[in-house]
ROSE-4610 file (N, C-alpha, C; in Angstrom, 1 decimal, always signed):
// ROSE-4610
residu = [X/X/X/X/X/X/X/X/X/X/X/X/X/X/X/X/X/X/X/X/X/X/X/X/X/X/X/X/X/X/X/X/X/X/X/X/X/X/X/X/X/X/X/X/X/X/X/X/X/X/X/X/X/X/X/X/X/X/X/X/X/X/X/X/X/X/X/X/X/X/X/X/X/X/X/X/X/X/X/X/X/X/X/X/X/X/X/X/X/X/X/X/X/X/X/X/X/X/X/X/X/X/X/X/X/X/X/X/X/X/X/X/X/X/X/X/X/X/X/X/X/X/X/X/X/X/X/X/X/X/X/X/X/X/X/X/X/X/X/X/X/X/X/X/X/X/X/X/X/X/X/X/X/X/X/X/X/X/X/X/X/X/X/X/X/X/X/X/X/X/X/X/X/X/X/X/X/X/X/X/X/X/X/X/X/X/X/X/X/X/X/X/X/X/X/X/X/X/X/X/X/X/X/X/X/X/X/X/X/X/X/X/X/X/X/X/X/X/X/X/X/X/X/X/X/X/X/X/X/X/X/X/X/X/X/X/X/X/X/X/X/X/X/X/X/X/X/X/X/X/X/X/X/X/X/X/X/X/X/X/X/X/X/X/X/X/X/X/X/X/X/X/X/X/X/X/X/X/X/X/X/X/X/X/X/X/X/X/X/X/X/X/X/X/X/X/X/X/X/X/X/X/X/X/X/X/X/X/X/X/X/X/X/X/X/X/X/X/X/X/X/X/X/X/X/X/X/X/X/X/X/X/X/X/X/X/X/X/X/X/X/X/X/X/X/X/X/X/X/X/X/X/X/X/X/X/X/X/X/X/X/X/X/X/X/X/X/X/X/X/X/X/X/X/X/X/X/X/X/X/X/X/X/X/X/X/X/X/X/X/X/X/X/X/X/X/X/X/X/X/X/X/X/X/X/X/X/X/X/X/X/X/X/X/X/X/X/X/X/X/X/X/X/X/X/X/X/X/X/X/X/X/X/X/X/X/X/X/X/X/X/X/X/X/X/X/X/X/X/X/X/X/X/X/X/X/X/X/X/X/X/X/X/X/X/X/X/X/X/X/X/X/X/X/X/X/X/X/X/X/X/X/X/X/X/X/X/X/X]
num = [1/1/1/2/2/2/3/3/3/4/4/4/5/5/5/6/6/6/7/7/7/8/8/8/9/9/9/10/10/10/11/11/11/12/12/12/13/13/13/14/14/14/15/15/15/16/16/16/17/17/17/18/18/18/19/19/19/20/20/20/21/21/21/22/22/22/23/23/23/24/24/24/25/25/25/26/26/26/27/27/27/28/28/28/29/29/29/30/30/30/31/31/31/32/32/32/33/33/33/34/34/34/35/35/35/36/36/36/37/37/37/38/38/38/39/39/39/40/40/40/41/41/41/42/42/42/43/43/43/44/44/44/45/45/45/46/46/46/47/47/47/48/48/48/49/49/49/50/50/50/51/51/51/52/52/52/53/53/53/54/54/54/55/55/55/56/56/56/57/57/57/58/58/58/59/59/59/60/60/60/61/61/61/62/62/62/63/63/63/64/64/64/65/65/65/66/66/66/67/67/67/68/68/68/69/69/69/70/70/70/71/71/71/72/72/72/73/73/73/74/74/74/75/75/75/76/76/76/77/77/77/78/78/78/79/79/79/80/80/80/81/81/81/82/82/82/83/83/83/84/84/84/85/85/85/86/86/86/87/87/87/88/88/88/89/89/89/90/90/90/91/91/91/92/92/92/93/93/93/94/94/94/95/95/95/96/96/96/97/97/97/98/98/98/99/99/99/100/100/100/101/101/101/102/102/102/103/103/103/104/104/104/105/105/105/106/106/106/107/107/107/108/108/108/109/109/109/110/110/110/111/111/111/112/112/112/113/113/113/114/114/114/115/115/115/116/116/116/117/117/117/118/118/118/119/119/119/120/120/120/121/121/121/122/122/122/123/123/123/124/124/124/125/125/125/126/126/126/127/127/127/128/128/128/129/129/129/130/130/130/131/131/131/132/132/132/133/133/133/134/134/134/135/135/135/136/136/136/137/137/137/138/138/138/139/139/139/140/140/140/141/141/141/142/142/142/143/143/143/144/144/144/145/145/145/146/146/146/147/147/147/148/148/148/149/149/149/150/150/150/151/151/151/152/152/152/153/153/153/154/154/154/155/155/155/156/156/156/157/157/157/158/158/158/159/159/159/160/160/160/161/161/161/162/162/162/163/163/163]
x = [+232.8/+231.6/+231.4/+230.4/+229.7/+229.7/+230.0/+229.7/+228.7/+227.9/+226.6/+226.5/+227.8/+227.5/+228.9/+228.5/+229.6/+230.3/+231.5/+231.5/+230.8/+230.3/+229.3/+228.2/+227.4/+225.9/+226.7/+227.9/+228.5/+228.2/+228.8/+229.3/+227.7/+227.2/+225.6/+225.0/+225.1/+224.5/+225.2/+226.8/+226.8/+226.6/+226.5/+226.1/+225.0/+223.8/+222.5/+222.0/+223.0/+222.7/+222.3/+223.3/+222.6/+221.2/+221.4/+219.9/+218.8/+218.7/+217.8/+218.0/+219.1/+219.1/+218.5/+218.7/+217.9/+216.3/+216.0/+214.5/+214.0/+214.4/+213.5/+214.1/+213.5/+214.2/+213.1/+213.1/+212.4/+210.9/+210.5/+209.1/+208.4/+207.4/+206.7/+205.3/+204.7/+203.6/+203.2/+201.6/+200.9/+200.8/+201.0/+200.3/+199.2/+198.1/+196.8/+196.9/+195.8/+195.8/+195.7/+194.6/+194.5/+195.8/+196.9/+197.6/+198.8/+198.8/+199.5/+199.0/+197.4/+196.9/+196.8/+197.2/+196.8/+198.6/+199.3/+201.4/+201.1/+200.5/+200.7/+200.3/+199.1/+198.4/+198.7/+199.5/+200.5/+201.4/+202.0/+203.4/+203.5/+201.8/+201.7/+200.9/+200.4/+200.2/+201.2/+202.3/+203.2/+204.5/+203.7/+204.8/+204.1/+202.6/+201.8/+201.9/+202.0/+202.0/+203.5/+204.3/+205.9/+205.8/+205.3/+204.7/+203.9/+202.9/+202.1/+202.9/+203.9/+204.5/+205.4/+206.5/+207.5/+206.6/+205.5/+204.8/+204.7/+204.2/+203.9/+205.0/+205.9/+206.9/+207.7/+207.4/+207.6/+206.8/+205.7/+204.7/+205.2/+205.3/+205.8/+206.8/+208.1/+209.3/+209.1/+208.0/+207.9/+207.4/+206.2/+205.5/+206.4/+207.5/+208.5/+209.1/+209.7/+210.2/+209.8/+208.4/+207.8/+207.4/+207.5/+207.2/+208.3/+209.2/+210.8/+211.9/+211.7/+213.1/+214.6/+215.4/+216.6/+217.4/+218.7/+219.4/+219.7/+219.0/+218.5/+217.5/+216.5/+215.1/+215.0/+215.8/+215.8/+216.7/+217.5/+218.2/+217.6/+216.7/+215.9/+214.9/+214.2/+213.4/+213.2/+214.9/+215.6/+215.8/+216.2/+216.2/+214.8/+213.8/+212.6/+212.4/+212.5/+212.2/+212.9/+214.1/+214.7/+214.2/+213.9/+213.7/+212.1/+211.1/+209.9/+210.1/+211.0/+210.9/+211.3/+211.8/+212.1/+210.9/+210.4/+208.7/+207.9/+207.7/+207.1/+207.2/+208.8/+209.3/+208.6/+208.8/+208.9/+206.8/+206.4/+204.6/+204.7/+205.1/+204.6/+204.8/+205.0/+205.0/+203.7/+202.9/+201.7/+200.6/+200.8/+200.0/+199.5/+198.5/+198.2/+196.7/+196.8/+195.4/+194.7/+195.3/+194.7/+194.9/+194.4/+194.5/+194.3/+193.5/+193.2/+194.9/+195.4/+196.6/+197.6/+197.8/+198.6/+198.8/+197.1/+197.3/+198.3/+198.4/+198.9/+200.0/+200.6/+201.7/+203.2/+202.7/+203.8/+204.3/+203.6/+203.9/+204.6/+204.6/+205.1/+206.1/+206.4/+207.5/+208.6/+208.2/+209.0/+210.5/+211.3/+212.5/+212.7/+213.9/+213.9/+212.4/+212.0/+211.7/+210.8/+210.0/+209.6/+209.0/+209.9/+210.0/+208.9/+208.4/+207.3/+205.8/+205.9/+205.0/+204.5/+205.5/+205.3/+204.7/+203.6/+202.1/+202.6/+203.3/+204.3/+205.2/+205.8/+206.8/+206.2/+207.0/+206.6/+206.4/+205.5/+205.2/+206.4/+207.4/+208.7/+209.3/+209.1/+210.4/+211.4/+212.7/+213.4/+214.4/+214.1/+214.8/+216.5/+216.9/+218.8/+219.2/+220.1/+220.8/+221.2/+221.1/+221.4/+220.4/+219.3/+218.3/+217.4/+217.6/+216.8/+215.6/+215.1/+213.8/+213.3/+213.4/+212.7/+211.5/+211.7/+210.4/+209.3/+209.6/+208.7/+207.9/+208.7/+208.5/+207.3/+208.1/+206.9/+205.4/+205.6/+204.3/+203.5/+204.2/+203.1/+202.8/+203.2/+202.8/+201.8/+201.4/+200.7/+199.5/+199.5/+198.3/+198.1/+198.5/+198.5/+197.2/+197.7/+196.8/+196.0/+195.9/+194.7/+193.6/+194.0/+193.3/+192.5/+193.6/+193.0/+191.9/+191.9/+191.2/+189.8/+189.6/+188.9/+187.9/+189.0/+188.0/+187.5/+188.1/+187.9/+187.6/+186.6/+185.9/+186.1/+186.8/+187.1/+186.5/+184.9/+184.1/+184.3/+184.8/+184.5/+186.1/+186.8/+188.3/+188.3/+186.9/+186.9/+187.3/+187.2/+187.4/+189.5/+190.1/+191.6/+192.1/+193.2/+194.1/+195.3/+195.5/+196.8/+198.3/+199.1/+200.3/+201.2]
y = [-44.2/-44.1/-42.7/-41.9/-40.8/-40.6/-39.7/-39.5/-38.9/-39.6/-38.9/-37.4/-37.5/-35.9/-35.2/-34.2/-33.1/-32.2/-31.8/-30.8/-29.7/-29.2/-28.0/-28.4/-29.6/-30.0/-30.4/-30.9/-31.0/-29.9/-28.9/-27.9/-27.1/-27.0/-26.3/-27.1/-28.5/-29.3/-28.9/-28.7/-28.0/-26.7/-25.6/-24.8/-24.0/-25.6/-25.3/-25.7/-26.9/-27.6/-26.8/-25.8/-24.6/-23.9/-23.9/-23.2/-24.7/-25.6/-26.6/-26.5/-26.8/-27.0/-25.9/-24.7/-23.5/-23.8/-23.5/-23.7/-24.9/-25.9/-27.0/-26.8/-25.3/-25.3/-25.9/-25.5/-26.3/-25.8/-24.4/-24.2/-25.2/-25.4/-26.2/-25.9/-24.9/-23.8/-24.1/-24.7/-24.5/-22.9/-23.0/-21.9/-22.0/-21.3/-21.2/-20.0/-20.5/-20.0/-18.6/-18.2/-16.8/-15.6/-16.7/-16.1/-15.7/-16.4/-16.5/-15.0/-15.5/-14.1/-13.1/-13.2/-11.5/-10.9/-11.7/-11.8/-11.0/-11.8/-11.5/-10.0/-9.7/-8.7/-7.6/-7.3/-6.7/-6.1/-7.2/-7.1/-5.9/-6.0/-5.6/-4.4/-4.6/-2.8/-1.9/-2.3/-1.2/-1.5/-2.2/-2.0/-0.5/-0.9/+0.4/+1.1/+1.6/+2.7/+3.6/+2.9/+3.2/+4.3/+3.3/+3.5/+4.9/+4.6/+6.0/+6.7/+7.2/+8.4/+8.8/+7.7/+8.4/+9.0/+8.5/+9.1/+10.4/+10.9/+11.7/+12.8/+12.3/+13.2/+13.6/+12.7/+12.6/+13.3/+13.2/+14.5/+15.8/+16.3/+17.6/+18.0/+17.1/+17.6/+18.0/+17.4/+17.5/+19.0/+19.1/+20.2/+21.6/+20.9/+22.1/+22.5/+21.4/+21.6/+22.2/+22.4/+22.7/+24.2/+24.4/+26.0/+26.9/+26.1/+26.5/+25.9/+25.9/+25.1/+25.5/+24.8/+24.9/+23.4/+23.5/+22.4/+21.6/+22.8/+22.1/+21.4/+22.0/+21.0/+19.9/+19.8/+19.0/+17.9/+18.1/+17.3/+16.5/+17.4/+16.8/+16.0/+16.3/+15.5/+14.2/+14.0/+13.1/+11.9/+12.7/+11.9/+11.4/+12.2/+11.7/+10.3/+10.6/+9.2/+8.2/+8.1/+6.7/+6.5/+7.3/+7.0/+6.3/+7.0/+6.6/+4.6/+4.5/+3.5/+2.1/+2.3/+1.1/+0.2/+1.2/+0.5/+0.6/+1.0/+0.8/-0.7/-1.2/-2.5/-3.6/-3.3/-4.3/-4.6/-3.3/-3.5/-4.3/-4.8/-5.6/-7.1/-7.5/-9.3/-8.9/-8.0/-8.6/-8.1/-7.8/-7.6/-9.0/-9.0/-10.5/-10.6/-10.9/-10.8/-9.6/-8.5/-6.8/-6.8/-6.8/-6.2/-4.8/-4.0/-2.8/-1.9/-2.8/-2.2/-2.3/-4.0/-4.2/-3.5/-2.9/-2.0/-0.9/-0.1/+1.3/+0.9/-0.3/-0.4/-0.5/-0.8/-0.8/+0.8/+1.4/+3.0/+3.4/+3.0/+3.8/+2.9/+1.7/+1.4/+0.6/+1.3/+1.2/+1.7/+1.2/+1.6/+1.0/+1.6/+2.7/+4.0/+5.0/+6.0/+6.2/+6.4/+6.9/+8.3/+9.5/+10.4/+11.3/+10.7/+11.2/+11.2/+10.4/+9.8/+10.8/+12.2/+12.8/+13.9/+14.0/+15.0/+16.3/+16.9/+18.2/+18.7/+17.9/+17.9/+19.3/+20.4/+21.4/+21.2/+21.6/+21.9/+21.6/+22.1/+22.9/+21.4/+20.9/+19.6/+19.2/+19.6/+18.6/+18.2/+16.8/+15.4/+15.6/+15.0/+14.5/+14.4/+14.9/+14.8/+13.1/+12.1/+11.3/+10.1/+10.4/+9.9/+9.3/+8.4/+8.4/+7.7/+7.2/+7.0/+7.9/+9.0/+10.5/+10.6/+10.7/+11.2/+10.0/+8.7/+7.7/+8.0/+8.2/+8.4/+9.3/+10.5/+11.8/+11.1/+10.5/+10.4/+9.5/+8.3/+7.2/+8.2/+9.0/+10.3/+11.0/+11.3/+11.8/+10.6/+10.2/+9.0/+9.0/+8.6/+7.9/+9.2/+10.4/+11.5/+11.5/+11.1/+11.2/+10.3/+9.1/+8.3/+8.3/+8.8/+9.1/+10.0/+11.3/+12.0/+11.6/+10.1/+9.8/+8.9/+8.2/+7.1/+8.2/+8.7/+10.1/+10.9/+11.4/+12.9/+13.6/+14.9/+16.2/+16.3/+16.7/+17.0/+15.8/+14.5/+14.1/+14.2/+15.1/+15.4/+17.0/+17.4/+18.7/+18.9/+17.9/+18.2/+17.7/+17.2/+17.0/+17.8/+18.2/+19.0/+18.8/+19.2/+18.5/+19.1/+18.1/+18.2/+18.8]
z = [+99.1/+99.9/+100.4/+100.1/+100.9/+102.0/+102.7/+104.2/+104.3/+104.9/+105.5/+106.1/+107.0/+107.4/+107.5/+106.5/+106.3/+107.3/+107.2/+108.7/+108.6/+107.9/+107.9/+108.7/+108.1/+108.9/+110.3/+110.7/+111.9/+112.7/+112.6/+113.0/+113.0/+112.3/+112.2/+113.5/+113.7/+115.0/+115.9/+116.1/+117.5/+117.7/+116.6/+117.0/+117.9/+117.2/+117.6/+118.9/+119.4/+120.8/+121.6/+122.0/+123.4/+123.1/+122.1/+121.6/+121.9/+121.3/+121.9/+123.5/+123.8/+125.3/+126.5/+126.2/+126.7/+126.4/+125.2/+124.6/+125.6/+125.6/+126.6/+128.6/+128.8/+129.9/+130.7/+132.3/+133.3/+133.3/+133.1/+133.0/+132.3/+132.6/+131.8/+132.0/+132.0/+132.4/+130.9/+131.0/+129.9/+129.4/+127.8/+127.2/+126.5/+126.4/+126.0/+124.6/+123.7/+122.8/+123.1/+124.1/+123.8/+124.5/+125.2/+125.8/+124.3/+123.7/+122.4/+121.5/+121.4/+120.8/+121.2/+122.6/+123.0/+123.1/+122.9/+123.1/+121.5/+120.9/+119.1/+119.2/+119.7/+119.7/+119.7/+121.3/+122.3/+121.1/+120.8/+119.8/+119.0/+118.1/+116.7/+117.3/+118.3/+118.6/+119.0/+119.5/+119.8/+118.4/+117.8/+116.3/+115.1/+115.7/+115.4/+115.4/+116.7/+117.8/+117.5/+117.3/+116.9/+115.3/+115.1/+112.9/+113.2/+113.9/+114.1/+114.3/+115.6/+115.8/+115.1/+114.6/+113.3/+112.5/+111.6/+110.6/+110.7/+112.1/+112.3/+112.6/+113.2/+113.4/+112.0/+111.1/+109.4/+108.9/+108.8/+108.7/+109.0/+110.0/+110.8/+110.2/+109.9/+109.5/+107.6/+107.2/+106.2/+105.7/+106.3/+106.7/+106.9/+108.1/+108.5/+106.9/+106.2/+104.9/+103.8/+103.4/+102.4/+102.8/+104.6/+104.7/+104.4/+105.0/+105.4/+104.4/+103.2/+102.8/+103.3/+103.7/+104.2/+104.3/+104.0/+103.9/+105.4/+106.5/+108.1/+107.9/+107.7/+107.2/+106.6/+105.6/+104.7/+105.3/+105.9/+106.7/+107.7/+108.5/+109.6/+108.9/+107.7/+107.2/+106.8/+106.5/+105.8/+107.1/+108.1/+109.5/+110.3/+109.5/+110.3/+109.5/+107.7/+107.3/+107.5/+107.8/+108.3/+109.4/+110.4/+111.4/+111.4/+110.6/+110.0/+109.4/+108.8/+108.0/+108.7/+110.0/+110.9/+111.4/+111.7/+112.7/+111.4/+110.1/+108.9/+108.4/+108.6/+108.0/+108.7/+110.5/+111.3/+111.0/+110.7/+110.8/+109.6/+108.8/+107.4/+107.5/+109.1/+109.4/+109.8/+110.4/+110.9/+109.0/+108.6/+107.4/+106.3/+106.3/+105.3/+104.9/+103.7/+103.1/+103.0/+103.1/+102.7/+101.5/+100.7/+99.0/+98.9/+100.0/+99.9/+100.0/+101.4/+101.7/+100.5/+99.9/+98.9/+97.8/+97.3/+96.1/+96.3/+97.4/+97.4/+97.7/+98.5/+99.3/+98.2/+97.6/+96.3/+96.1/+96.1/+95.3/+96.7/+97.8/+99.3/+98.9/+98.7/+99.2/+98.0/+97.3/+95.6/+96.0/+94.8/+95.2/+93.4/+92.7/+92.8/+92.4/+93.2/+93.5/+91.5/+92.2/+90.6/+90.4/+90.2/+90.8/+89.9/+88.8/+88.2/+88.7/+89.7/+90.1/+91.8/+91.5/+93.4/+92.7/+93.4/+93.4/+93.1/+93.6/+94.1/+92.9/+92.0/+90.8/+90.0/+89.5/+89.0/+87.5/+87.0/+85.3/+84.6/+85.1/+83.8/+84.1/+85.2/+85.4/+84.3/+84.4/+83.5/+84.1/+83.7/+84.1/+84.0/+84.9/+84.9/+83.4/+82.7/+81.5/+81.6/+81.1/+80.9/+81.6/+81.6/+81.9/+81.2/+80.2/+78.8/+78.8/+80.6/+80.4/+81.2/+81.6/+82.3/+81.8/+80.2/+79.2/+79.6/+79.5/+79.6/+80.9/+82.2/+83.5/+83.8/+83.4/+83.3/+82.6/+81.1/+80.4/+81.4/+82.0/+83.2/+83.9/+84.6/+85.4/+84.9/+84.0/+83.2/+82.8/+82.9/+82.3/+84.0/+85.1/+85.9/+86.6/+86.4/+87.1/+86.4/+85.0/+84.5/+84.8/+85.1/+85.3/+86.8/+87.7/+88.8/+88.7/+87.9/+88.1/+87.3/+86.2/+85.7/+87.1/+87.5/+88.8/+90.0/+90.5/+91.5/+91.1/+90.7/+90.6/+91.5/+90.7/+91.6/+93.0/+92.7/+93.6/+95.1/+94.6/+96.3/+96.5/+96.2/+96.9/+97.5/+97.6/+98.0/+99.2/+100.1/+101.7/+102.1/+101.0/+100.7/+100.7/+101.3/+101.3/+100.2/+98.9/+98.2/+98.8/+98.4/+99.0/+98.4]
């Protein structure tokens, strides 16, 4: 005969008791929907607010880097983006149903890195010796700007700054 309950699902049930037992404490204060939405609200603005300033301090250090190259800089830069990428992660629970956001959000947050694909990459580039899809890389890189520059006409990027 089977035993119904294994010591794992045992042991998972006492684990969880305190946690039920807490959760139904003595308050018993109605909550209201809008108090929910405005808690939600709250939340996801200062998940924003976080996102906004790394960026920005991500921005700056980058900025600092491309005036200044230095293995300081580059260091610091390297520290802004982790530090950038925490409150980046935690903002993608409130995101849903953006397609506008979803199209690009892939190319920010690809991994691995598709290094053909960064604006800045010089003419002569050549790829890591043992790299044997580099060439493929570069060529999507190459279609990819072209294409951009087929849907985006020059003239309405006049007021962009390239990177």
């Amino acid at each position: 005969m089977k035993m119904p309950f294994t010591p794992n699902l045992i042991m998972a049930a006492l684990l969880a008791a305190p946690t039920f037992s807490f959760a139904a404490s003595s308050d018993t204060s109605p909550v209201t929907q809008t108090a929910v939405v405005e808690h939600y609200a709250d939340i996801a603005h200062h998940v924003y607010s976080d996102a906004l300033t790394t960026a920005q301090a991500l921005d700056k250090a980058i900025e600092t880097l491309i005036a200044q190259p230095s293995e300081a800089n580059l260091q610091q830069a390297r520290k802004a983006w982790k530090q950038a990428r925490v409150p980046y992660q935690q903002s993608e629970v409130f995101r849903f149903g953006n397609a506008v956001v979803d199209d690009w959000e892939g190319q920010l947050n690809a991994w691995p890195l598709d290094e053909g694909l960064i604006d800045y990459v010089a003419d002569d580039y050549q790829y890591e010796l043992g790299n044997e899809g580099a060439k493929a890389i570069l060529l999507r890189a190459v279609h990819y700007k072209w294409a951009i520059k087929k849907l985006i006409p020059p003239s309405s990027l006049q007021n962009c700054s390239p990177r």
